[in-house]
C-alpha positions, 0 to 999 in steps of 0.5 A: 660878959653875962652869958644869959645877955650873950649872943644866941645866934649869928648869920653871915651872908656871903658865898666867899672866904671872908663870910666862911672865915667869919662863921668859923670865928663867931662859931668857936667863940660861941660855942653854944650859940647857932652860926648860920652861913648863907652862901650867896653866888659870889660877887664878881667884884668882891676883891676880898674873895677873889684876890685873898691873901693871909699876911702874917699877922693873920696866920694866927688867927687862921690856926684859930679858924682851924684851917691848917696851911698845910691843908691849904698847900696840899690842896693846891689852895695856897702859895708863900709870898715871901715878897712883892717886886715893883718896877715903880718909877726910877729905880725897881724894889722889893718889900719883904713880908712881915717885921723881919728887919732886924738891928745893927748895934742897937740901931734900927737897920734902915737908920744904920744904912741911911745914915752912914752913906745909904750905899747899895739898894736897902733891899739887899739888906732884908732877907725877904726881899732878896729871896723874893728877887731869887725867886726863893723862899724857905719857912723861917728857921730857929737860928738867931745868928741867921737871916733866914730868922729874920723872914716872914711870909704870907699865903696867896690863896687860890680862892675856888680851890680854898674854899672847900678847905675852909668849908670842912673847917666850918662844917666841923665847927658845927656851921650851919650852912644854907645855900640861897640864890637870893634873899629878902631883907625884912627890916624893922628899924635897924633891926633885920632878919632875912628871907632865904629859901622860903624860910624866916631866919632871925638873929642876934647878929648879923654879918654882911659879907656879901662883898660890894653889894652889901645886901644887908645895908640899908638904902641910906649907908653913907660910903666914904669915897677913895677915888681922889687917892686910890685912882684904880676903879677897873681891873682886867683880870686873866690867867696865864699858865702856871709858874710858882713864885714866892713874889707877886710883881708890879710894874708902873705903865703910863695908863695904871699898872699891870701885875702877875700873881702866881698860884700854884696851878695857874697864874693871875693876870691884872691891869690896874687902870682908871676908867676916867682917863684911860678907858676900858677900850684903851685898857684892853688894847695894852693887855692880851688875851681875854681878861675879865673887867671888875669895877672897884669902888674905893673906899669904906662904910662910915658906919659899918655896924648899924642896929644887928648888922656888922659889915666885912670885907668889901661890904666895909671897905674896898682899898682895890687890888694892889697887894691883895689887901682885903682879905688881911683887913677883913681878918684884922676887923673881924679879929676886933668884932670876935674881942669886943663880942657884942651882946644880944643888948643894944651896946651903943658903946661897943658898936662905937668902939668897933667903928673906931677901930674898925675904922682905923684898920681901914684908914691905915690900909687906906693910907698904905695903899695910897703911898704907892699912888702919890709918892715918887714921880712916874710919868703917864696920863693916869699918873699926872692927876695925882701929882696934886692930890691930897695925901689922906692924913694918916698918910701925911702923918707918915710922910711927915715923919718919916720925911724928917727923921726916919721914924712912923708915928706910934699907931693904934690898930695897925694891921700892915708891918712898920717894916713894910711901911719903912720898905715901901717909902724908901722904896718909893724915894723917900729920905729922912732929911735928919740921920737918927743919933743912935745910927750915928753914935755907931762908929762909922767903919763898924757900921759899914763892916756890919752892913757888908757882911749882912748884905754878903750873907744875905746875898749868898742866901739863894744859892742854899735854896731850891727853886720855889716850884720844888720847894712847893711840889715838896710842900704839896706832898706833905714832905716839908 
């Protein structure tokens, strides 16, 4: 790009990790440029900052940022989750992190278990779930020949006490950091500068980062509504005492679902309900203790870059609470914005090229998260509506797919594993109608040889492993 077109300044609004996060990635691409932070008081219904997660295919970008996992352990900010339970409906499951799955004989793994009987639970057949199960959790080691190469993981971030964390990774890429109550839009077209503290900030670009208010919007944002395939718009949230774990859990009720996500020092609490059909005095009487209510509002921007504004994390798109995704989107579309880098020029094809991307990393979480609301049978007044909605397409595409022959279709900008949308159907009851001819052209007894003695070694995993609290109390001492 031509550096005298290039972007002179950036200022991003928002009191939480996406908006931090977004100023350390504007400030190291742009090293000469001037990055503004404007912390805002946090919206309580910002998912993306109260529930943050960092999947694996944001960990890198995490290194970039200069935010060492380390540090983050080591402040009692983070916690692994090598795994995510669920008590779903007929039979419960586990969904390792990452694409951990290897091959059998040249064949993919689910295809090999699918095709010569399907016998045991698959789960038992992937390192990362059966370590989410035990309770284990071990970083992955070098060794090929072991299942414990095969593991990936993600960091479950304690959001009040990361955030110092990322700070100091702002202040040393030279953010500048002002701290506001409230600002003034001032808008010229689409054009905007803002009002903070008494002083006129302008710039090239800005970042929105606010969370569901999305105070840089304009009053005309048009919002592409989710609530017919991600029913959840009200979450209790509360804090039980602290038991480290390297799994969240999630268990169907008849009114929504309930959940336990374990930090390091406390431990998450959440109902996961429709206000429709359950109500919030309902929602309260099956839960105890105090717990917070949060109104969520599914869906995404249609046009999340407008004139010198690009949106992130809840002012962009809100797919809800179930597996803490708003934080990997916001990264994964970030990660996009910091690539395509837009100029100090009007770029109509860049910003259009953004929207499209950006717009399928939200249709893809979109479409995930909706699989575990409208596959499989549960039973409850907040279940029965979704048996006649419409799966959105990306979804359908999948079903359609995988329903047949076991296979995902090919897809642009997707930011959520292959393996854990694999996990998450067969966990969920779905089965190819067609075995894949590769699985097989395997001779049937090697293939169930092979899958015995993966299922034996990886069942014999957890018995190597300490607890997860010592592993994580050793972590924390720096003694990895």
């Amino acid at each position: 790009m031509n550096a005298r077109r290039s972007l002179r300044s950036v200022v991003v609004v928002g009191g939480g990790l996406t908006a931090v996060s977004a100023a350390i990635g504007f400030a190291r691409a742009l090293p000469q440029a001037t990055v503004t932070w404007v912390t805002l008081p946090l919206d309580p219904a910002a998912l993306a900052d109260r529930l943050p997660a960092v999947g694996p295919e944001g960990m890198a970008l995490l290194a970039t940022l200069g935010v060492s996992e380390g540090a983050l352990v080591a402040a009692g900010a983070a916690t692994h989750r090598v795994g995510t339970r669920f008590a779903w409906g007929a039979a419960p499951f586990a969904i390792a992190e990452g694409d951990g799955v290897g091959m059998i004989a040249g064949a993919a793994l689910h295809q090999l278990w699918w095709a010569h009987g399907g016998e045991g639970a698959f789960d038992a057949l992937v390192p990362g779930a059966a370590l989410a199960l035990a309770d284990r959790f071990v970083h992955p080691v070098e060794n090929a020949r072991s299942p414990l190469s095969r593991i990936d993981y993600a960091l479950r971030l304690d959001a009040e006490r990361a955030l110092p964390v990322f700070a100091e990774a702002a202040r040393a890429a030279r953010v500048r950091a002002i701290a506001a109550a409230r600002i003034e839009v001032l808008r010229a077209g689409d054009t905007i500068a803002i009002a903070a503290g008494g002083e006129r900030i302008e710039a090239d670009l800005f970042v929105d980062a606010s969370g569901p208010a999305a105070v840089l919007a304009a009053a005309d944002t048009r919002w592409i509504d989710w609530s017919a395939t991600l029913p959840v718009d009200r979450l209790l949230l509360g804090t039980a005492p602290p038991r480290p774990s390297p799994a969240d859990g999630y268990e169907a009720i008849a009114t929504g679902w309930t959940a336990r996500w374990p930090l390091a020092t406390r431990t998450l609490t959440g109902m996961g309900y429709a206000a429709a059909v359950t109500g919030d005095a309902r929602a309260r009487k099956a839960v105890t203790g105090d717990m917070e209510r949060i109104v969520v509002r599914p869906g995404r921007q249609a046009a999340a870059f407008v004139g010198n504004v690009v949106a992130l994390g809840d002012a962009a798109a809100s797919v809800g609470p179930l597996g803490w995704p708003g934080l990997p989107l916001a990264l994964a579309q970030l990660k996009v914005v910091l690539e395509l880098m837009p100029a100090r020029d009007d770029e109509p094809l860049l910003r259009a090229e953004y929207e499209r991307r950006a717009g399928l990393l939200a249709d893809r979480a979109h479409a995930y998260a909706a699989a575990f609301y409208l596959i499989g049978a549960r039973r409850g007044p907040f279940w029965h509506p979704l048996r006649t909605a419409t799966p959105p397409r990306e979804l359908a595409d999948a079903l359609a797919q995988f329903g047949r022959r076991g296979t995902l279709p090919p897809l642009e900008e997707q930011h959520i594993a292959r393996a854990a949308w694999q996990q998450a159907l067969i966990g969920l009851g779905v089965r190819p109608e067609r075995h894949d001819p590769v699985a097989l052209s395997v001779p049937r007894a090697s293939a169930i040889a092979g899958l015995a003695q993966l299922r034996a070694a990886i069942a014999a995993l957890p018995a190597t492993l300490p607890p997860y609290p010592d592993y994580l109390a050793t972590m924390m001492r720096g003694r990895r």
